[in-house]
C-alpha positions in Angstrom: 67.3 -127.8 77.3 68.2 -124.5 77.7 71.5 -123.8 79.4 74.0 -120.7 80.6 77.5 -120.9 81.2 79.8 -118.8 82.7 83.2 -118.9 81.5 84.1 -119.0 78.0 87.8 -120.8 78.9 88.7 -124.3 77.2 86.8 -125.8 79.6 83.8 -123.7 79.0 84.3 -123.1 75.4 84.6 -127.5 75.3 81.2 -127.9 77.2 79.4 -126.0 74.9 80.3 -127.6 71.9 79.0 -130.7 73.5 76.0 -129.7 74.5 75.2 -127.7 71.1 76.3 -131.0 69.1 73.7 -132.6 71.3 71.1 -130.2 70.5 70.4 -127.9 73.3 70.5 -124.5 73.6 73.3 -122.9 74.7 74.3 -119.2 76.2 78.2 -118.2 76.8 79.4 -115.4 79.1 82.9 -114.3 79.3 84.4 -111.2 80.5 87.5 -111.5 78.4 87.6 -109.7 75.1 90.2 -111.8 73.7 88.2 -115.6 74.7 85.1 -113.6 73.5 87.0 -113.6 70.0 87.6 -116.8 70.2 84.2 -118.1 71.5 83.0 -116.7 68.3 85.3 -118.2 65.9 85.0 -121.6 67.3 81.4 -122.3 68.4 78.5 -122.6 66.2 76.5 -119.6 65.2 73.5 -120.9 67.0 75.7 -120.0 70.6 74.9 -116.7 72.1 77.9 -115.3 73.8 77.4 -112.6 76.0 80.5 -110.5 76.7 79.9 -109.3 80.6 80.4 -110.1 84.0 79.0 -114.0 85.0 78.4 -112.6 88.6 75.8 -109.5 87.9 72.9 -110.3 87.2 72.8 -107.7 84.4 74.6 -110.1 82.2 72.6 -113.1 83.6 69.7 -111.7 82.3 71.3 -111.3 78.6 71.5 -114.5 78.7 68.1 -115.7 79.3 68.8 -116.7 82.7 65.2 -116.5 83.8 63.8 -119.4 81.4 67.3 -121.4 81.4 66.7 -124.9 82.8 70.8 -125.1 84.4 73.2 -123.0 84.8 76.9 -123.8 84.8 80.0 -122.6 86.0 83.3 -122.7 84.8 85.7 -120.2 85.2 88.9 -121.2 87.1 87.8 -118.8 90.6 86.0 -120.7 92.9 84.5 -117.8 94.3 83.3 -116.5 91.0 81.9 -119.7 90.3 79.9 -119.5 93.8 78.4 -116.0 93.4 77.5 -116.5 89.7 75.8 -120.0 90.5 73.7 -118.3 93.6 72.4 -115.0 91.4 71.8 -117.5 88.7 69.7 -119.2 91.8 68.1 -116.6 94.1 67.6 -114.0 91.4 66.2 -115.4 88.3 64.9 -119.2 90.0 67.2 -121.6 88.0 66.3 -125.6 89.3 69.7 -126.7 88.9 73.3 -125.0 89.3 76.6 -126.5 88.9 79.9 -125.4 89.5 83.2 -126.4 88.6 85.4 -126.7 91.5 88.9 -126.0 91.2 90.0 -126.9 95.4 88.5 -129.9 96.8 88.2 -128.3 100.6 85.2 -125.9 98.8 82.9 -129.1 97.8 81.6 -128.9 100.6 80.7 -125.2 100.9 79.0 -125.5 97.5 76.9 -128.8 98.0 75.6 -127.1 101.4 74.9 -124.2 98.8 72.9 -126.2 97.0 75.6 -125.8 94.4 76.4 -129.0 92.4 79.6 -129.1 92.6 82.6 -131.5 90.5 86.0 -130.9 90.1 87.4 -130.1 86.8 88.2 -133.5 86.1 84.5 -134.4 86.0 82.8 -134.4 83.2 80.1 -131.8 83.4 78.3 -132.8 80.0 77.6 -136.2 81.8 76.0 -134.2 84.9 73.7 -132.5 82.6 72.8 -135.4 80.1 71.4 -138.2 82.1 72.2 -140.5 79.6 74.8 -139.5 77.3 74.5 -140.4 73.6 75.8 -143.3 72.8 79.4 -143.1 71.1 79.6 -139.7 72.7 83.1 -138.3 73.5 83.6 -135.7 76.5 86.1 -133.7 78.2 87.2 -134.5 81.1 90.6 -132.7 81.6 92.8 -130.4 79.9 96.3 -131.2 80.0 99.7 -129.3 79.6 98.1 -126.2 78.9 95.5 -127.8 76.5 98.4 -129.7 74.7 96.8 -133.0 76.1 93.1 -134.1 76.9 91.9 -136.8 79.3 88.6 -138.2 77.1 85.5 -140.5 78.0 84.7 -142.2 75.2 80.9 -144.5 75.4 81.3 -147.3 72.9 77.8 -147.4 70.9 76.0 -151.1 71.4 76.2 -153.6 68.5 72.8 -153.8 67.2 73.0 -157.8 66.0 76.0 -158.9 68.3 74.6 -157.8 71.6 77.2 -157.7 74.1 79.5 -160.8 73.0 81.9 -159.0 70.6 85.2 -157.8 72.0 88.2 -156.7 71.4 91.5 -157.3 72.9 93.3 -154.1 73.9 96.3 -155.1 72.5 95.0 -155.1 69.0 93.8 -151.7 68.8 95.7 -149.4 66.8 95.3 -146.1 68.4 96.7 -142.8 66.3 99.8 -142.1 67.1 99.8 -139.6 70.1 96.5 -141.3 72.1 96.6 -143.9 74.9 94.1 -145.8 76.6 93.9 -145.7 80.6 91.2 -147.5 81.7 87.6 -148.8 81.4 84.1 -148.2 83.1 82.1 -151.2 83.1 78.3 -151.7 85.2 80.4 -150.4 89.0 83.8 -150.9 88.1 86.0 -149.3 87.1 89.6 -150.9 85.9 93.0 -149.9 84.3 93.3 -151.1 80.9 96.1 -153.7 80.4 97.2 -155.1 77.2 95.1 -158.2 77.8 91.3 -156.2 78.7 88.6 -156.8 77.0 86.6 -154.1 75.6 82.9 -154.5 74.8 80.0 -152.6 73.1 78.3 -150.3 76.2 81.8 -149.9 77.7 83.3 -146.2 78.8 86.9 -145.8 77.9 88.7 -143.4 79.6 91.7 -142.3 77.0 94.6 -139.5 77.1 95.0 -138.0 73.6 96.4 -134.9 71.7 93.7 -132.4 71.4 92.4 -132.8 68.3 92.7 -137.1 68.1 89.0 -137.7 70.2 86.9 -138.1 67.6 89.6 -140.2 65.7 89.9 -142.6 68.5 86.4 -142.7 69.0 85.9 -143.9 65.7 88.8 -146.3 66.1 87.6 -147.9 68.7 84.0 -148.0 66.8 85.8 -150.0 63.7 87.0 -152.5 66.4 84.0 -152.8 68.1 81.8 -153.7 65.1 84.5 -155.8 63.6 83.1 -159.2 63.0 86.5 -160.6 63.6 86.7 -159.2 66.9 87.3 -162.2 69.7 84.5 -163.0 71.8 
């Protein structure tokens, strides 16, 4: 898929990572000069980052607004985020918009928009991806300006135990600097305890230094597919 973003922030900057690890196609614009440094330091050279305004449609069009398939919106301005996410709509035809929505009370105005809206502790890759990749680890929430991160992590299936291999919380060793909070299982949705279980297929919601995801991801992979993990 082909998608736009507006704002090159963290939380911006973090989507598109995601989406370009995942193999789609990815366009950045960011009226900053110094995140446009940034942006094009840190994200891979397949990114185009236009440097413009997200709300003319000038800078829409840079971007390939008229053959993207979604277009997403992430500054922290809910307003910004509303006009961007209608030119994006009325003047160039994109299907599907979402916005990130920093005040609850403006859900609504978005959604009867025809804005999808979340609040920033959503995970917008998850939106987009109808399935996420197994294993996959998302942003959900930056923390302490960026010091922290709230992380999903989806716990790839055991190919030859199924789903009767677990692990008891209590004897993960996490890195030094990560907790786990709680787990996403089928509907529910629980706070992890000492004495949880965790399974293959399970979402693990865990707060981490930024830079620890991927570590904990794979920490919780080496668990998993342990064969002397209880069952």
């Amino acid at each position: 898929m082909y998608i736009v973003i507006n704002g090159g922030g963290k939380v911006g900057e973090y989507l598109a990572k995601t989406l370009l690890t995942s193999g789609h196609e990815v366009a950045v614009i960011e009226q900053n000069d110094k995140r446009i440094e940034l942006l094009s330091q840190n994200l891979p050279q397949q990114a185009l980052i236009i440097y413009g305004d997200g709300c003319d449609s000038i800078y829409q069009g840079d971007a390939g607004c008229e053959h993207a398939d979604i277009f997403v919106a992430t500054t922290g301005n809910d307003d910004v985020n509303l006009v961007s996410c209608e030119v994006a709509s009325t003047v160039f035809g994109v299907s599907r918009t979402i916005a990130r929505v920093n005040s609850p009370r403006n859900e609504r105005i978005f959604r009867r928009m025809g804005i999808e809206a979340v609040s920033s502790t959503s995970v917008i890759s998850r939106m987009i991806e109808k399935e996420a990749l197994e294993g996959a680890v998302h942003a959900v929430m930056s923390l302490s300006q960026g010091n922290l991160l709230i992380t999903e992590v989806t716990i790839p299936r055991a190919q030859d135990k199924g789903q009767s291999g677990g692990v008891r919380v209590s004897d993960i060793t996490l890195p030094e600097g990560s907790l786990l909070v709680a787990v996403s299982r089928g509907e529910s949705l629980d706070i992890v305890k000492g004495s949880t279980m965790l399974y293959p297929g399970d979402v693990v919601m865990a707060v981490s230094k930024e830079g620890l995801e991927d570590e904990v991801r794979d920490v919780l992979w080496r668990f998993l597919s342990s064969e002397d993990s209880d069952s």
